[in-house]
N, C-alpha and C positions, 0 to 999 in steps of 0.2 A: 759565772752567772748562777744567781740561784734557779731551784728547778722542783717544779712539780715531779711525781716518781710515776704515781699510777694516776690514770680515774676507770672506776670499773662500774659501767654504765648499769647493769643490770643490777647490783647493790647501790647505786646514786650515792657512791663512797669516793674518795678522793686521798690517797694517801701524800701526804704532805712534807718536807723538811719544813724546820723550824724557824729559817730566814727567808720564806719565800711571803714575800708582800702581799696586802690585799688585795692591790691591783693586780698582780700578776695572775693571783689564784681567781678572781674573776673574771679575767680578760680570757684565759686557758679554759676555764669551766662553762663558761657564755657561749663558746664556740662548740660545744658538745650538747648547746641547750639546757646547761644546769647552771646554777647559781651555789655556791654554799648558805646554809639555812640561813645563818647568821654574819651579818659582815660587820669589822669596824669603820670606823666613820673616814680614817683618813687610808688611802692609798699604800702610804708609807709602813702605815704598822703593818708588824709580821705576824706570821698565826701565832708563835708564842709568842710576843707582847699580847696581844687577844686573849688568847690562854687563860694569860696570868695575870688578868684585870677579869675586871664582872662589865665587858663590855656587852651591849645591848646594841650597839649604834642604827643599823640599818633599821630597828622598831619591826625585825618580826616578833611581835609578840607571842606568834604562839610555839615559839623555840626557844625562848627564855633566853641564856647569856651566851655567849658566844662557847666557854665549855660544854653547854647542852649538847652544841653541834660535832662538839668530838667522841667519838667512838669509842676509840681506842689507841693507845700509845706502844711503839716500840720504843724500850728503853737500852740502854749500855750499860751495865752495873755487873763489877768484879770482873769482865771479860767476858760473859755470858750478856744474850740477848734476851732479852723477858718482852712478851705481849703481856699486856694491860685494859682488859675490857672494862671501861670505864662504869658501864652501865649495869655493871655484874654486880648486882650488893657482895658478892665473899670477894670481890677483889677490890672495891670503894676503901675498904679502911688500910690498905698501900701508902707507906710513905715512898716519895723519891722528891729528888730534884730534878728544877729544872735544865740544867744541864745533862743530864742523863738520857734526855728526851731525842731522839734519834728519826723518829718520822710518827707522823700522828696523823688518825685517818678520822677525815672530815665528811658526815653529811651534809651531801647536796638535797637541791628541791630544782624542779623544772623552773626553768626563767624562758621569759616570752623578750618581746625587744622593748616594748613599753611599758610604762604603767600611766593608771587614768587614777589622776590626784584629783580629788575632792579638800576643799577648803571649808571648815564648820566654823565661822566664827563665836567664839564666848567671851562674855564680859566678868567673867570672875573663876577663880581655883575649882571650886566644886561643878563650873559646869563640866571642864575640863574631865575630871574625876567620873562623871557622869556620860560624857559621849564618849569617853575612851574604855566603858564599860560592856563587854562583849555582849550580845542579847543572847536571850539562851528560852525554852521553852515557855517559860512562863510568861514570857516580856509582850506586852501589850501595844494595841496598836498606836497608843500614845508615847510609846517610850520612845525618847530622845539620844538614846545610844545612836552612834554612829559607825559601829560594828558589829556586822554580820558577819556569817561562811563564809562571804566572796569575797571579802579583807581580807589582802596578804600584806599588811601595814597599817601603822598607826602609830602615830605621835603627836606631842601638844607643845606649842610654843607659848608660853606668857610672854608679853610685852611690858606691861605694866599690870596694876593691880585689878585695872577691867576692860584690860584689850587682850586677846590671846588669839589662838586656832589650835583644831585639831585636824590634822591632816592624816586622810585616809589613805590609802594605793590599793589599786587590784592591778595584776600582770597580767598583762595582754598582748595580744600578735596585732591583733585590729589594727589597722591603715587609716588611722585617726593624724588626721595633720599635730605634727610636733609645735605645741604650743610655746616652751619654755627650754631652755637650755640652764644648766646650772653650772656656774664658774667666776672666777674669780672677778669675773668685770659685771656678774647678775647671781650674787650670792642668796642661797638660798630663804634666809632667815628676813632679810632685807624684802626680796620677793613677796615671801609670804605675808608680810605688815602692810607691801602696800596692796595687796589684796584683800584683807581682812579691815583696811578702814576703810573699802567702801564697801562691805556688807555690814546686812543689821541683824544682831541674832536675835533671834536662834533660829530665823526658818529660813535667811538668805543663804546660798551657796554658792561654790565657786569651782567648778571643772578646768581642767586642762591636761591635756597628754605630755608627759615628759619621757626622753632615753631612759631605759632602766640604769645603764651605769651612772648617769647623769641623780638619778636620785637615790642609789645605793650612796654613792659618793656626795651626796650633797652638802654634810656638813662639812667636808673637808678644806681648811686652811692652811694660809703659812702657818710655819711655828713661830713666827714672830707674832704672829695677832693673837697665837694664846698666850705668849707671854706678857702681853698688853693690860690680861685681864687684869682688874683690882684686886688684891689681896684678900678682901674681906669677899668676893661672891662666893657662890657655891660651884665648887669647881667639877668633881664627878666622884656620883655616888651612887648607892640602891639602899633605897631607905622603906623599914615596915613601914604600909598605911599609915598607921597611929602616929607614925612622924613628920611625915611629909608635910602636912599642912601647918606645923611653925616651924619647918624649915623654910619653906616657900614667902611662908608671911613675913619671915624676917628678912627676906633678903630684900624685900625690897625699905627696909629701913636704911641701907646702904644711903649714902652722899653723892654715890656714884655705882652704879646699877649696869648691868647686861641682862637680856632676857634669859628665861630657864625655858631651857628644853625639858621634856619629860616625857616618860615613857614607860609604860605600866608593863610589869615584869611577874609572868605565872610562877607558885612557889616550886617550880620542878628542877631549880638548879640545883645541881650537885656541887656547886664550888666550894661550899664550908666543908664539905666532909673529905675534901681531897688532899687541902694542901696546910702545913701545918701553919698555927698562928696565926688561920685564916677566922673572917665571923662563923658563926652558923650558917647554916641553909636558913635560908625563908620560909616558915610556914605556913603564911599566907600572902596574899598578893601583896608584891614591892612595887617601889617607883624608882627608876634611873631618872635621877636627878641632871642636870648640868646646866655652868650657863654657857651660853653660847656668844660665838662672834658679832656683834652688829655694833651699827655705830651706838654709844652708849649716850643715856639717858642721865641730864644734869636734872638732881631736883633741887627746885631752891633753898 
């Protein structure tokens, strides 16, 4: 069985092998009161598939890609053991493989047992763009951001070209009755539409307390419903600003459509300058693109 090695509570660090699943390293970390900063969306993947993808999934935004939340790497190279602090600029320009990779140490963040999901409906891409824009000193009392300090999440579903949501999370202990469960018989995205056609934006909202694993884990499906999707959507990406909005506009030129997830991504990832062959680092704010599972939209 695979196996977590260390968690060393007073650094909220987590030393990991490289086939130990997401579920597993949150199921073991939840019970010490910590979460890892960053999760992928399905159970299944392992920290290195994570790794070595620019996964974002669980939409902490303010941890960028799931490599953000790694430290540091012990590797196996020639019969000698090398640490690798990831975060050291004189050690960033390291090549290795992944197979070398022998245990990697994961930041945690404090996890609570729920979180209290807010539903923002919008009718189009930019509002999107707009509420998932973090407020910061200047921001007025008119500003229609829907992120503050006390968001520990955030992500946008499109449905069509002006039906969407941005769903917020804060983590909490509070003894808030468990509104929603998320699984395969009350899938997330499905959830969220039919909550969102009966609000009216921009000022209706929609509250409810879910399990924290229930919504770390929410996107997660069979591997046969991703292999459903259609060839022509937008499958999973991090694309600059400047792209995103005809990426987005074209997919819904599709014949045959799924919604886009999306999920604004700070420029602090270190993935381009790790692994070779890889893009560049982000210099300015990206978006995790994808589309996601639901039942799919025929346009005439």
């Amino acid at each position: 069985m695979s196996e977590m090695l260390e968690i060393t509570l007073d650094e909220t660090t987590a030393w990991v092998q490289p086939n130990v699943t997401m579920g597993t390293l949150v199921k073991v970390t939840m019970d010490k009161g910590l979460i890892p900063a960053v999760v992928a969306r399905s159970r299944n993947t392992t920290v290195m598939e994570a790794f070595a993808s620019e996964t974002c999934s669980s939409s902490s935004f303010q941890f960028a890609t799931f490599d953000c939340a790694v430290l540091s790497l012990k590797l196996q190279r020639d019969g000698q053991e090398i640490m690798v602090q990831l975060h050291d600029s004189d050690a960033m320009d390291q090549r290795f493989d992944f197979d070398q990779i022998k245990l990697l140490n994961i930041a945690l963040v404090p996890a609570g047992k729920h979180v209290e999901t807010t539903y923002w409906p919008v009718d189009a891409f930019t509002d999107v763009r707009t509420r998932m824009t973090p407020k910061n000193s200047q921001s007025s009392t008119f500003d229609r951001s829907a992120v503050d300090d006390s968001v520990d999440f955030v992500d946008g579903i499109m449905f069509h070209e002006k039906l969407g949501v941005v769903v917020t999370g804060r983590i909490t202990d509070a003894g808030h009755p468990v509104c929603s469960r998320f699984d395969h018989s009350n899938k997330f995205v499905q959830h969220a539409k039919s909550i969102v056609s009966e609000l009216e934006p921009p000022f209706d909202t929609h509250v409810e307390t879910v399990p924290l694993i229930d919504y770390l884990f929410r996107y997660d499906i069979h591997p046969e419903a991703q292999d459903e999707r259609p060839s022509s959507s937008v499958q999973d990406m991090v694309l600059p600003s400047e792209c995103v909005n005809d990426v987005v506009g074209s997919h819904w030129w599709c014949t045959s459509t799924l919604p886009l997830s999306l999920a604004r991504v700070e420029p602090h990832s270190s993935f381009g300058r790790r692994r070779l062959h890889a893009r560049p680092t982000l210099s300015d704010v990206g978006w995790h693109v994808r589309a996601v599972e639901c039942e799919q939209q025929k346009k005439p």
